[in-house]
C-alpha positions as CSV (number, residue, x, y, z in Angstrom):
1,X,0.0,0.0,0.0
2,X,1.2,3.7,-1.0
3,X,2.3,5.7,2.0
4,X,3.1,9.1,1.9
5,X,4.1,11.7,4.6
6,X,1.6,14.7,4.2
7,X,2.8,17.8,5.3
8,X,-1.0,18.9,5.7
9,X,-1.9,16.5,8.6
10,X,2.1,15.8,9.7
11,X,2.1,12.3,9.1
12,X,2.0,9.3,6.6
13,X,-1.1,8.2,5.0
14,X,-2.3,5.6,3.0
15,X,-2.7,7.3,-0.2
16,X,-6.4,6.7,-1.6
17,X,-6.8,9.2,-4.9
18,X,-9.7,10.5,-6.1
19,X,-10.2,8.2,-9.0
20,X,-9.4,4.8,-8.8
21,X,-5.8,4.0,-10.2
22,X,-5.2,7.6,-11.3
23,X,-3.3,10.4,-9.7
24,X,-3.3,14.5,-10.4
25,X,0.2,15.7,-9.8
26,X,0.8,18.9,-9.5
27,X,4.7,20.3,-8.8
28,X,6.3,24.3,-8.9
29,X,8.3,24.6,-11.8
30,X,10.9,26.7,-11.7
31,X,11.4,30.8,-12.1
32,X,13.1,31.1,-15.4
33,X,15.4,33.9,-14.7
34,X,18.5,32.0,-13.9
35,X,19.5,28.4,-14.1
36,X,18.7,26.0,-11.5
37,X,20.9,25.1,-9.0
38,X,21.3,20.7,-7.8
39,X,19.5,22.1,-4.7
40,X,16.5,23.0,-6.9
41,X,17.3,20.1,-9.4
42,X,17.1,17.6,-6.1
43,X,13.6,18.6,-5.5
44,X,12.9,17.8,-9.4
45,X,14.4,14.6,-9.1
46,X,12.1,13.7,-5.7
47,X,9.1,14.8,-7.6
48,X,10.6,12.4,-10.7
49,X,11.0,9.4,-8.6
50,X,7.1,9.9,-6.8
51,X,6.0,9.7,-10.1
52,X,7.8,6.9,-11.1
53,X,6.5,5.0,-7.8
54,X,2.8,5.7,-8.6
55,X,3.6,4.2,-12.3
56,X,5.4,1.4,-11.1
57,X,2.3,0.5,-8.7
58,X,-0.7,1.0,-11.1
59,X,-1.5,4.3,-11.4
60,X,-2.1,6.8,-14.4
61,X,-0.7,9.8,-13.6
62,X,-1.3,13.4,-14.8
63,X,1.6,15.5,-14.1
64,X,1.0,19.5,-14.4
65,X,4.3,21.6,-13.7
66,X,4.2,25.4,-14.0
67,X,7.0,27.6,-15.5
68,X,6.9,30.6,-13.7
69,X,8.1,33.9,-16.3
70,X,6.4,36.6,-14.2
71,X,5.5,37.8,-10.5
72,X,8.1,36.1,-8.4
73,X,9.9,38.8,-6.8
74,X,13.2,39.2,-5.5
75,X,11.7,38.8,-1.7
76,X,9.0,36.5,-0.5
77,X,7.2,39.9,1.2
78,X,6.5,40.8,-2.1
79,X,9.1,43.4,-2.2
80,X,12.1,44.1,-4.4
81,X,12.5,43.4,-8.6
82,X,10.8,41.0,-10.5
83,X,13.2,38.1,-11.0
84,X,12.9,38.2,-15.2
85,X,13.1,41.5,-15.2
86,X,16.1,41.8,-12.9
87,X,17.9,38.8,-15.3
88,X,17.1,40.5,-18.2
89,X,18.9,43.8,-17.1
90,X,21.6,41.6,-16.2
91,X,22.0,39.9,-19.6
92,X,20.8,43.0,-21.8
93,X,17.7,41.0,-23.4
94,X,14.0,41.4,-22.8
95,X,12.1,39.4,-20.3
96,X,10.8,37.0,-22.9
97,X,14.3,36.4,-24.0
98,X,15.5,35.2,-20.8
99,X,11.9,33.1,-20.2
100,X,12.6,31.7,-23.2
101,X,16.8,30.8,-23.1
102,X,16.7,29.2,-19.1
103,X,12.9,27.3,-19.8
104,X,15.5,25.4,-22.2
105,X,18.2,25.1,-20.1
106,X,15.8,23.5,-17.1
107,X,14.5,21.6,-19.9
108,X,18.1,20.2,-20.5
109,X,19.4,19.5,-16.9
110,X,16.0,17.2,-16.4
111,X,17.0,15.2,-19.6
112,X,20.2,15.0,-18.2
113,X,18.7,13.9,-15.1
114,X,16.3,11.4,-16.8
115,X,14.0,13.4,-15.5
116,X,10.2,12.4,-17.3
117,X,8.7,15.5,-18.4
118,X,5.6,16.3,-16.8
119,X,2.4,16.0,-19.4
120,X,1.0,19.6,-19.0
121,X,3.8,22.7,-19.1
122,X,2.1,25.9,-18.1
123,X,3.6,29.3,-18.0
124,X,2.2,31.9,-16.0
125,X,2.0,34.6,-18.6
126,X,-0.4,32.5,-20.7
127,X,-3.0,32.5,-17.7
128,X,-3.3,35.9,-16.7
129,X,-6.8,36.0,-17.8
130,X,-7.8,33.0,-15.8
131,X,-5.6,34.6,-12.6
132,X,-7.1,37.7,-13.1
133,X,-11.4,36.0,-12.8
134,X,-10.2,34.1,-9.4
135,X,-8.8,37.9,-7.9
136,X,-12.5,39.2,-8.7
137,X,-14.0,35.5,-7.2
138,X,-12.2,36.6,-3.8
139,X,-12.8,40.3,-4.4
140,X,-16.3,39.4,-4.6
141,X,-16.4,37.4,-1.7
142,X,-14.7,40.1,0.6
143,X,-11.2,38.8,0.8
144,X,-9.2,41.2,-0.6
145,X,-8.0,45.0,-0.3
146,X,-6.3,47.4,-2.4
147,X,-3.5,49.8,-1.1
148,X,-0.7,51.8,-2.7
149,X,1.3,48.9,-4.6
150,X,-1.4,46.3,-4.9
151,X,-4.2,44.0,-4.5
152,X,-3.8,42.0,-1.5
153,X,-5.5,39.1,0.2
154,X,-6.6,39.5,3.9
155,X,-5.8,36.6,5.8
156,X,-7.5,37.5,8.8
157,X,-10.6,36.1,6.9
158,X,-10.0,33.4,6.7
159,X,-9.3,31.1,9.7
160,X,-7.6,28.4,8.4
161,X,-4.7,30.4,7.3
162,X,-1.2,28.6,7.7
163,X,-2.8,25.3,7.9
164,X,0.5,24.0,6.5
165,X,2.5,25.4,9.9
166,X,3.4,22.7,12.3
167,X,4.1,24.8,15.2
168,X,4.2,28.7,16.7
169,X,8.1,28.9,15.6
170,X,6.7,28.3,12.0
171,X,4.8,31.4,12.0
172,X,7.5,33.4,13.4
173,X,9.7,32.4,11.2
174,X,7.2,33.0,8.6
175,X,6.1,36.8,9.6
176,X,10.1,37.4,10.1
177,X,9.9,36.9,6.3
178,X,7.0,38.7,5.4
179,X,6.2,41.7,7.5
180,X,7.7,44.9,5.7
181,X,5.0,45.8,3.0
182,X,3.8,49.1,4.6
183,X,0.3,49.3,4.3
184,X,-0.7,45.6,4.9
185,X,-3.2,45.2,7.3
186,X,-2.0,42.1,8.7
187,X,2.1,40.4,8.5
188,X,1.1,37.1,6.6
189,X,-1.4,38.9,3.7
190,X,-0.1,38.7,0.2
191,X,-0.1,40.4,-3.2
192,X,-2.8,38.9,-5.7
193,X,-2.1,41.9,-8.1
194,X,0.9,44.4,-8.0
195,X,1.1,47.7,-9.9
196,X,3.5,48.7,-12.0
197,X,5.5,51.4,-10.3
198,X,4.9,55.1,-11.1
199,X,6.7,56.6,-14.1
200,X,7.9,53.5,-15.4
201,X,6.8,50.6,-17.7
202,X,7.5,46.9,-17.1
203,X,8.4,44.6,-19.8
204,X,5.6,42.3,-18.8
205,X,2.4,44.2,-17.4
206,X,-1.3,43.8,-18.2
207,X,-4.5,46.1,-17.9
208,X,-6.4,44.8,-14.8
209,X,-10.1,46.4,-13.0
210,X,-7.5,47.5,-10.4
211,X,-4.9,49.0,-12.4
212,X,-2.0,48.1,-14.9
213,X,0.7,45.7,-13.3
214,X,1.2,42.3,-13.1
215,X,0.3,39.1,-10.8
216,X,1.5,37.6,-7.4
217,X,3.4,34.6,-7.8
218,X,0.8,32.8,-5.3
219,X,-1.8,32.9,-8.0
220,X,0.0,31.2,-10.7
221,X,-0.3,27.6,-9.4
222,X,-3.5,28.0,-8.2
223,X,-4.9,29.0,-11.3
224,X,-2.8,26.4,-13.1
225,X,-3.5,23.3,-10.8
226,X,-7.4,23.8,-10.8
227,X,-7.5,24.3,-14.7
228,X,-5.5,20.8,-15.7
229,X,-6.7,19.1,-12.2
230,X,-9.8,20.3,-11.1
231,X,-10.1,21.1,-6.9
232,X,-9.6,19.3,-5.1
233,X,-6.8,17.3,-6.8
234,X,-4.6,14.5,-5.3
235,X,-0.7,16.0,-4.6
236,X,0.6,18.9,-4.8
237,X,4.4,19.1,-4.1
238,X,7.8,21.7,-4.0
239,X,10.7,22.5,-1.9
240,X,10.2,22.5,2.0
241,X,10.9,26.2,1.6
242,X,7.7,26.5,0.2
243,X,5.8,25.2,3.8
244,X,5.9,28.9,5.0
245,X,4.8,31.2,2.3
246,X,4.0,30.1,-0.8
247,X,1.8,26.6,-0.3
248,X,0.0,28.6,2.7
249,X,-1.0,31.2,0.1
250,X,-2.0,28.7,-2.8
251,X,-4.3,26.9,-0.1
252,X,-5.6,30.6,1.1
253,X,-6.9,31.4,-2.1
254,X,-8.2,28.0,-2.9
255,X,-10.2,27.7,0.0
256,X,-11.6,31.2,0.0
257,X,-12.4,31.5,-3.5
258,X,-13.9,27.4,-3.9
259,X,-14.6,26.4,-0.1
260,X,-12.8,23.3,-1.0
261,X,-9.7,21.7,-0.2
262,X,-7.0,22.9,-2.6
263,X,-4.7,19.5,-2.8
264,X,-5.4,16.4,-0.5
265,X,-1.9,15.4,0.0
266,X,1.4,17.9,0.1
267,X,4.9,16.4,-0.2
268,X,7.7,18.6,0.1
269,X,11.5,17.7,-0.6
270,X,14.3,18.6,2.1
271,X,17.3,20.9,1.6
272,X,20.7,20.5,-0.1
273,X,23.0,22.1,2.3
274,X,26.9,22.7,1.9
275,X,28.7,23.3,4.8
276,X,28.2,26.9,5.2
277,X,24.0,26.0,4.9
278,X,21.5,25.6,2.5
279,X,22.3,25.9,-1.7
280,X,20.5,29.6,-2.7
281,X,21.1,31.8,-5.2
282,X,20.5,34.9,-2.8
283,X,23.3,33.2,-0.2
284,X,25.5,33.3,-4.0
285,X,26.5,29.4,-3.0
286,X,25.2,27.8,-6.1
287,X,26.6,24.7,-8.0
288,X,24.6,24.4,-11.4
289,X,24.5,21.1,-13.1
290,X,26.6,22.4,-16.1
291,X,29.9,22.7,-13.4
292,X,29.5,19.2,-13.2
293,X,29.3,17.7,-16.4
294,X,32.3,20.3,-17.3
295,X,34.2,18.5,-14.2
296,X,33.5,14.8,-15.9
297,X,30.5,13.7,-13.9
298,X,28.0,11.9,-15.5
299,X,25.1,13.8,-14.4
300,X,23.3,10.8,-13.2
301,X,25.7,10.6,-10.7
302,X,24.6,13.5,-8.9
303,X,21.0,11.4,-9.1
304,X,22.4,8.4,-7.7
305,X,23.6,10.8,-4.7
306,X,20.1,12.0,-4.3
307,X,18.8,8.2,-4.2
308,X,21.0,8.1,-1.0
309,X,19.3,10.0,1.3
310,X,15.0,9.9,1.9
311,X,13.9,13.0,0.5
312,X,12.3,14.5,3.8
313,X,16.3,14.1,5.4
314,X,18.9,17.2,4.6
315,X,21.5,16.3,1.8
316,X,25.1,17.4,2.4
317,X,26.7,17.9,-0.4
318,X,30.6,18.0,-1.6
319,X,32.6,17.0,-4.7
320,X,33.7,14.1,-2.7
321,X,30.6,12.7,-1.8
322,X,29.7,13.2,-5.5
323,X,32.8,11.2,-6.3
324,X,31.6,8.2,-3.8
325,X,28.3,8.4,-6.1
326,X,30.3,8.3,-9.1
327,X,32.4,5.5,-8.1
328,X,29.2,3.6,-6.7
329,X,27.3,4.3,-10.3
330,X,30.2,3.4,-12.1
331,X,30.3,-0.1,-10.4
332,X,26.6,-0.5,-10.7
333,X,27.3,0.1,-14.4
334,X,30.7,-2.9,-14.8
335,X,27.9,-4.9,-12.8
336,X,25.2,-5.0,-15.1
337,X,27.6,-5.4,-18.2
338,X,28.7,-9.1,-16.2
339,X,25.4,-9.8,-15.6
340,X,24.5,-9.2,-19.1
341,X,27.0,-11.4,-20.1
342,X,26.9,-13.9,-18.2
343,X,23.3,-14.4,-18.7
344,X,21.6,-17.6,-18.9
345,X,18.5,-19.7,-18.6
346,X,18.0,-20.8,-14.4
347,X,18.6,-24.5,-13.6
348,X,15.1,-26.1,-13.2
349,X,16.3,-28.0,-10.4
350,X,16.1,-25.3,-8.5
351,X,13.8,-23.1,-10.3
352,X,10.8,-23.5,-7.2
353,X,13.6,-22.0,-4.9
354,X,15.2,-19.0,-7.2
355,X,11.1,-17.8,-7.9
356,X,10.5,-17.6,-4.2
357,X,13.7,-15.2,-3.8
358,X,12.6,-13.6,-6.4
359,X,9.5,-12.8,-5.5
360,X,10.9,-11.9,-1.6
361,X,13.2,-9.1,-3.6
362,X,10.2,-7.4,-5.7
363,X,7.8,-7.8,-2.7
364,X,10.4,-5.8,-0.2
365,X,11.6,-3.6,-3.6
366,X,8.2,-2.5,-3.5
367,X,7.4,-2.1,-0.1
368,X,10.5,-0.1,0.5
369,X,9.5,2.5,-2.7
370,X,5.7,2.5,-1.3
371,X,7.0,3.4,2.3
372,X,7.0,7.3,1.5
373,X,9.5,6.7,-1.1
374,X,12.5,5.0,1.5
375,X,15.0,5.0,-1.9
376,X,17.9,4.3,0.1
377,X,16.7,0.9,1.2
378,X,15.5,0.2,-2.2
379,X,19.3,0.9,-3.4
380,X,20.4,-1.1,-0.4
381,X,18.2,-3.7,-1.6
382,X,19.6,-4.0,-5.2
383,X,23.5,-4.0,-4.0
384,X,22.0,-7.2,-1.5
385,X,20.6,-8.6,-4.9
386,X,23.7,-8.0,-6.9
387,X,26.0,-9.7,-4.2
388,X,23.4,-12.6,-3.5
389,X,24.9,-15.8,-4.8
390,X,22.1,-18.1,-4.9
391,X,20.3,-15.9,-7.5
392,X,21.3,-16.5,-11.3
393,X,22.2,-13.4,-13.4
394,X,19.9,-13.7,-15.6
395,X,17.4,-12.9,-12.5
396,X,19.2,-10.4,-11.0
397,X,19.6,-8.3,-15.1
398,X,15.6,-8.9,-15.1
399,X,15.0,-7.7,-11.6
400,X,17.7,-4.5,-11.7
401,X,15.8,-3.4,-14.8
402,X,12.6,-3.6,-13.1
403,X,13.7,-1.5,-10.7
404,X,15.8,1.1,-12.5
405,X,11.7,1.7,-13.7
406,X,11.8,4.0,-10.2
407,X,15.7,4.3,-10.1
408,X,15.5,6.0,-13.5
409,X,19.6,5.4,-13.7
410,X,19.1,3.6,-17.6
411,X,20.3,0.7,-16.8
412,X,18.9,-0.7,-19.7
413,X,21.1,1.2,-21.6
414,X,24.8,-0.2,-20.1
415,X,26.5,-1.7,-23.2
416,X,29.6,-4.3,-22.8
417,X,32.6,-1.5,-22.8
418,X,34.9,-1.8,-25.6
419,X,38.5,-1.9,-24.2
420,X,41.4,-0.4,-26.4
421,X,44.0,-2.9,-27.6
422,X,46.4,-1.0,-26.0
423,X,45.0,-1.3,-23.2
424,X,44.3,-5.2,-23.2
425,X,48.0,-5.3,-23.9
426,X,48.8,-3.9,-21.1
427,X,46.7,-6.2,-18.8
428,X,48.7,-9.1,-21.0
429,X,52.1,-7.6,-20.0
430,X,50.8,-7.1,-16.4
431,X,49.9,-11.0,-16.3
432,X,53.2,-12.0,-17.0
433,X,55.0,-9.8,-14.5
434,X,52.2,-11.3,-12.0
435,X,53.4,-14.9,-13.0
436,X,57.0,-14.2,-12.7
437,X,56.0,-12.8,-9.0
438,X,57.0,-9.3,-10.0
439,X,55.3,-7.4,-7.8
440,X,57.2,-3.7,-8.2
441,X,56.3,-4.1,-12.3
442,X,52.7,-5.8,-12.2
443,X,51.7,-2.5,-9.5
444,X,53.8,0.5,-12.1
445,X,51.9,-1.2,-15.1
446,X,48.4,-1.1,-13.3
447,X,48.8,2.5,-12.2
448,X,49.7,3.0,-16.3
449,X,46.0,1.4,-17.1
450,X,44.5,3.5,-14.2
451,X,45.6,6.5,-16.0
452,X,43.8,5.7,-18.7
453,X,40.6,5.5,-16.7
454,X,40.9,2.0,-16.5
455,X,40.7,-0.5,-12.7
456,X,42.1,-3.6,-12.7
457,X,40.2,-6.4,-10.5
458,X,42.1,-9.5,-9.8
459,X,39.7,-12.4,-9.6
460,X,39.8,-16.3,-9.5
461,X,39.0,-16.3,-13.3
462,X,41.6,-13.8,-14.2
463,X,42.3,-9.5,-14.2
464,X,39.2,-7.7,-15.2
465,X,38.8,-4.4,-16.0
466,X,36.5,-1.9,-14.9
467,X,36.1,1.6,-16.6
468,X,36.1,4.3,-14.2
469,X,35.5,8.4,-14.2
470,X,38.0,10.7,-12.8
């Protein structure tokens, strides 16, 4: 059975959707003004793999994901620049420009990722017509004000504001962030609509009942989820940063404009932190995925690394731990090309026995991955499987495909690495100085093939070679 911790009620449930066997899914996109950092990109990949577990146990899935050109200021108190306009003084272009150029680059780091696409992209700018008919729903219903810079949404009416705060050190932390907008009536109300500032003109405003500016960024996914997904729909998640301000606000307008439950279950992804905090691009601490690949990673390295730690538990990250995850995919990688090889049909002897361990590694693959997404013991599982002599390889190749289904490292796509003669002649020469008990020569030629991104493994049926990444 599916179990997922929901940040609405602060515990795991059974997850029961709305329609039988199918799932709305509904997760922030990014704000296309910069590239995103791994600390983002983790949060992608946790959405990835949820989606992955729902398909791998039955479920059709509708996945929505907003990309968000417009609205998203610089502060959360809705204060400061507009991100795309800020990037596009930066970079000398227009706002659509810079939309346009980092929508593909996030496009590219989820390929690299293996990232699925979600089914629906939205961008913000092509619903300001439906954002603008759910400020007049709440207008209408007495839930909103206009001051100097805006239209804002008065949370006092509403009384299950910050349903998504655990505790009283929530909400401070959360009107430390938002309380500087003078004018408010209350710390935690937010803009719906914000005017474009006196004497100037924004690349990206729109005529409004209120005046000519621009929307919030809490109305965006709103408008977006209810449009692909109807209300209530089945998950909504983001990044844990998102528990204080922005999810509060999405359920605020939901709830006040529909009287109905916005999303029924709310998963949220933990932090990347180096060792000076968490990865932001206001701390000026970012690592894109680009730096990576330029240092050699494979980019699904940095995924395996995510596998490695549950998504609700921080992630430290370093270039060394990265390594460890490079070194650990790499041998995934030399083991499936052996298994692959080595393939063959079970010995019907003792078929009865293999199916039942079989079966015993999909049934605790499975409840591992429906266990709120536990992907480090589903890894742990598949090195146990790997190592476990009494299953054949052509079991284990079957049973590490199935789950690279969730793992999403393409496994299926391993082919037998083709090792340069030179190389091969090398391992020859090495064998002979290991024959004749020449230690000192057998070691200076290894480190020669090492160089040449190559490991030697001494076994019982000879040196092998394993390809490696430096």
């Amino acid at each position: 059975m599916l179990r997922f911790y929901n940040t609405l009620f602060r515990k795991k449930q059974a997850f029961k959707p709305l329609k039988t066997k199918k799932a709305g899914l509904y997760t922030c996109g990014p704000t296309v003004y910069w590239f995103a950092h791994i600390g983002n990109l983790r949060t992608y990949i946790f959405e990835d793999i949820l989606k992955k577990v729902l398909e791998y146990s039955g479920y059709k899935v509708k996945h929505v994901m907003n990309i968000t050109d417009v609205g998203h200021l610089t502060s959360d108190a809705d204060t400061g620049e507009d991100k795309l306009e800020k990037g596009a003084k930066r970079e000398k272009k227009t706002v659509w420009e810079i939309a346009e150029f980092y929508t593909k680059a996030f496009k590219q780091d989820i390929r690299h990722l293996n990232i699925k696409p979600p089914d629906i992209w939205i961008k913000a700018t092509d619903t300001i017509k439906d954002q603008l008919n759910l400020i007049k729903i709440l207008e209408k219903k007495g839930f909103t004000y206009k001051i100097s810079d805006g239209v804002y949404f008065d949370t006092s009416k509403l009384k299950t504001y910050g349903r998504l705060w655990k505790s009283k050190k929530r909400q401070v932390k959360t009107r430390a962030r938002v309380e500087i907008v003078v004018g408010k009536k209350n710390p935690f109300d937010f803009a719906l609509w914000k005017f474009s500032p006196k004497g100037t003109k924004r690349q990206m405003e729109w005529k409004s009942p209120w005046g000519i500016g621009f929307p919030g960024w809490h109305t965006e996914c709103v408008v977006m989820g209810i449009k692909n997904l109807g209300i209530p729909f089945d998950i909504h998640c983001g990044g844990i940063d998102h528990i204080s301000v922005h999810h509060p606000n999405e359920i605020a307008q939901a709830e006040a404009a529909y009287g109905k439950v916005f999303a029924r279950y709310w998963l949220h992804g933990e932090f990347l932190i180096l060792n000076k905090g968490k990865m932001a691009k206001s701390e000026g601490n970012i690592i894109i995925l680009e730096n990576l690949i330029k240092k050699r990673f494979n980019p699904l390295a940095y995924r395996y690394l995510c596998l490695g730690a549950h998504y609700r538990s921080k992630l430290c990250f370093s270039l060394n731990a990265l390594k460890g995850a490079q070194n650990s995919l790499d041998n995934l990688y030399q083991k499936i090309t052996e298994l692959a090889e080595n393939s063959s049909p079970s010995n019907s002897k003792h078929y009865e026995n293999i199916s039942r361990s079989v079966k015993d590694y999909q049934e605790r693959f499975l409840g591992f991955i429906q266990d709120d997404l536990d992907m480090p013991k589903a890894l742990a599982l598949s090195w146990k499987l790997i190592k476990d002599k009494k299953i054949p390889s052509q079991e284990k190749y079957k049973l590490l495909m199935d789950f690279d289904r969730v793992f999403g490292l393409n496994l299926s796509q391993i082919k037998k690495i083709k090792i340069p003669e030179k190389i091969r002649e090398l391992v020859e020469e090495r064998e002979q100085y290991r024959k004749q008990k020449n230690w000192q020569k057998a070691d200076e030629i290894r480190q020669k093939i090492k160089k040449q991104g190559y490991i030697v493994e001494d076994t019982e049926k000879g040196a092998k070679l394993k390809k490696f990444s430096t």
